[in-house]
N, C-alpha and C positions, 0 to 999 in steps of 0.2 A: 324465139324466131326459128325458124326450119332452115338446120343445119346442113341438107344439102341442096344438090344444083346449083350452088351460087361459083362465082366467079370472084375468086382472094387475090389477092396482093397482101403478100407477108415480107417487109421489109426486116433485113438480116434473119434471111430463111434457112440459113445453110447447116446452122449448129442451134446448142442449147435451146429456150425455150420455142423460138422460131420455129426450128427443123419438129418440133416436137409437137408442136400444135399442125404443124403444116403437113403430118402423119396421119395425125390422128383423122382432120378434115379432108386431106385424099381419101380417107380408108371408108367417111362421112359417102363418097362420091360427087367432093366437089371437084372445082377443076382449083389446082391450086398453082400459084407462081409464086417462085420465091429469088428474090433479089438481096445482091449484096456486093464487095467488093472483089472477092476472088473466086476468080473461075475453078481454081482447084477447090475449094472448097466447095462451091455449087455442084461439079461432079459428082463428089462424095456422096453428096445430099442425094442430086437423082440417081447413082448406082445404088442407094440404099432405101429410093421411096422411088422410081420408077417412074410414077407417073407423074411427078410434078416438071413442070415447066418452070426453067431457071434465065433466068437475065441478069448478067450485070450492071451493075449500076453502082456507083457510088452518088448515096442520097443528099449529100453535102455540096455536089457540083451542080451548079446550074446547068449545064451542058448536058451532063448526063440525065436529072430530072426531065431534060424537055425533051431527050430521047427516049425516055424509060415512056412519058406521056402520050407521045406520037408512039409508039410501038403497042400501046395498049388502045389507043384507038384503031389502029388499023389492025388488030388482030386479036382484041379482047374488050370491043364496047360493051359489052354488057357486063363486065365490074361490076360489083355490085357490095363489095366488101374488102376495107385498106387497114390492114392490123399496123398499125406501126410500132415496130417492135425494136428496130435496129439501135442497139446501145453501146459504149464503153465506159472503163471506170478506172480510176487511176487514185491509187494510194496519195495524199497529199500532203506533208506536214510543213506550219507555214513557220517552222523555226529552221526552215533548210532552203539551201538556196536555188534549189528544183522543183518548189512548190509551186511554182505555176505552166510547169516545161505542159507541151501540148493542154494547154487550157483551150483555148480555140476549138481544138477539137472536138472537145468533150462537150462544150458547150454545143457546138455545131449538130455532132450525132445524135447527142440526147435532146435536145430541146426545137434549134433552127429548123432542122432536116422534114420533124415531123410537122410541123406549122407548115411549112412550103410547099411537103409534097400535099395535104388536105387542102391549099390554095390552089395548087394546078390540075389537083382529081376531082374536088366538088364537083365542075360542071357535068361529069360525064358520072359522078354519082346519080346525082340530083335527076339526072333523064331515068334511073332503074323507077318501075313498081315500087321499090322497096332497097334501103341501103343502110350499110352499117360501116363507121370510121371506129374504127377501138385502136387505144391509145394504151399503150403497154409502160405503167409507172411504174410504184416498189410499193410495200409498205416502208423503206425509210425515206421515202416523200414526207410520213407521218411522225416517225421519231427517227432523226437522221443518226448514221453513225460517224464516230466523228472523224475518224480517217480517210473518209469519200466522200470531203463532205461539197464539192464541186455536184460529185452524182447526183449525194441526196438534193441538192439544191434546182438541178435540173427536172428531178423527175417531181418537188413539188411544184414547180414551176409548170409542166406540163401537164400536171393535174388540178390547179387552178384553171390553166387555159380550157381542159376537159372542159369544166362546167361551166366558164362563159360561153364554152361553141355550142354542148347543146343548146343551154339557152338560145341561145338565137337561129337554133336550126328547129325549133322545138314544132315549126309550124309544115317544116318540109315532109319529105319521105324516106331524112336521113337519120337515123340511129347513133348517138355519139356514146361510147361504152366506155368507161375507163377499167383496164386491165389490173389486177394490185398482188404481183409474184409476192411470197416472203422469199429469204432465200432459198437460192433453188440452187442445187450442185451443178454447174454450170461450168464454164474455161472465163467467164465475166472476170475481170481485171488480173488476168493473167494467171486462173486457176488459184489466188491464193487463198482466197477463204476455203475452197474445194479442200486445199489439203493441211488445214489448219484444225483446230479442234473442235470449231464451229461446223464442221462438217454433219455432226451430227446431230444439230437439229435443223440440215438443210432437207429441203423435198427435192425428188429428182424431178425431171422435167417434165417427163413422161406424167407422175401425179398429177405435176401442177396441171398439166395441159385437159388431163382429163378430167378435173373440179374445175374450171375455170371456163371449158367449153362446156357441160352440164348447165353453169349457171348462165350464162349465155344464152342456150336453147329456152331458157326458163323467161328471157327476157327483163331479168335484171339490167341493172345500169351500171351497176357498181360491181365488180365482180374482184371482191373480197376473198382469199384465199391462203391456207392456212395462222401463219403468226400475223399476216398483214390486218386480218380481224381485230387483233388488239393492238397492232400500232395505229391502226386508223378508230381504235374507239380514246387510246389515252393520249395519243401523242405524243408532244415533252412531256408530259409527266414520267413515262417510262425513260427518258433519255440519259437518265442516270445510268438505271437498269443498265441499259445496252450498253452503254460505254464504260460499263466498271467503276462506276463511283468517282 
């Protein structure tokens, strides 16, 4: 697909891979918006990318959804591309008595959020020429690991949904892409893998963003990207692997 002139919606734009794709695709000459919960953080973002245009929203509210919706009609119909990226992750062991503290959440940002807001944007996709929803999972959708394992759970859940939507969108003018990071050195669940030993077989975000937008332009569906290549060829079979035996 031709990577500029379109009009993005990058939910949780402000940091890691968001902010990172939402550089690269200003830098493309799109017009990019990026939305999220905190107005200081959206600063950041456009003192640091300029061009992009930032809205709050938190994607979990229906209130906020159906303003974020009406704001893109009245001042962005021609949408034409909804990266849903916005995630969190939380440590969870279920021999402790905090193993389920913000579950809600987590369900809500990684899995709810992105299903509702592609229910209240389809129609104003569906009018472009041409449109594309990319859905941002993991490779441990494919082999989960086992201390997140809420995250992994959501993002294979939202990678199953991936491929019922294309299916059924298969006849429109809309494009369903699923995204597939490996780890990426990221602040994701509170920076702790970032500063763990696993750091160093993470990609920064910057990489991932520009192997991941390449395969994209190319008009893949699947956009497969570093280790997520081999979680998504073995799956459990590797889940030993990951998890230390």
């Amino acid at each position: 697909m031709k990577l500029t002139d379109n009009t993005i919606l990058i939910t949780g734009g402000a940091s890691g891979i968001g902010l990172a794709l939402a550089k690269q695709l200003s830098e493309r000459k799109n017009r990019v918006i990026i939305c999220g919960r905190s107005r200081e953080a959206l600063d950041r973002a456009q003192a640091a990318v300029p061009a992009l245009i930032t809205r709050v929203c938190d994607v979990t509210d229906l209130d906020n959804r159906d303003s974020l919706s009406g704001w893109l009609e009245n001042n962005h119909p021609d949408l034409n591309m909804l990266i849903n990226n916005a995630g969190v992750q939380y440590v969870r062991h279920f021999d402790d008595d905090q193993a389920v503290a913000d579950l809600d959440q987590e369900i809500a940002i990684n899995l709810a959020a992105p299903i509702q807001l592609i229910g209240e944007l389809l129609p104003m996709l569906k009018r472009q020429p041409s449109a594309v929803i990319v859905n941002v999972t993991s490779g441990l959708a494919f082999t989960p690991k086992a201390d997140i394992p809420v995250y992994c759970a959501t993002k294979a859940a939202l990678h199953s949904f991936t491929l019922s939507l294309r299916h059924q969108l298969k006849a429109t003018g809309v494009r369903v892409v699923e995204m597939v990071p490996p780890m990426v050195d990221t602040n994701l669940g509170g920076g702790v893998r970032a500063a763990s030993a696993e750091r160093q077989y993470m990609m920064s975000p910057e990489e991932f963003a520009t192997d991941a937008l390449a395969q994209l332009e190319n008009d893949q569906h699947e956009l497969l990207v570093g280790t997520a290549v081999h979680t998504r060829k073995h799956g459990e079979a590797m889940f030993e692997r990951l998890n230390g035996g």
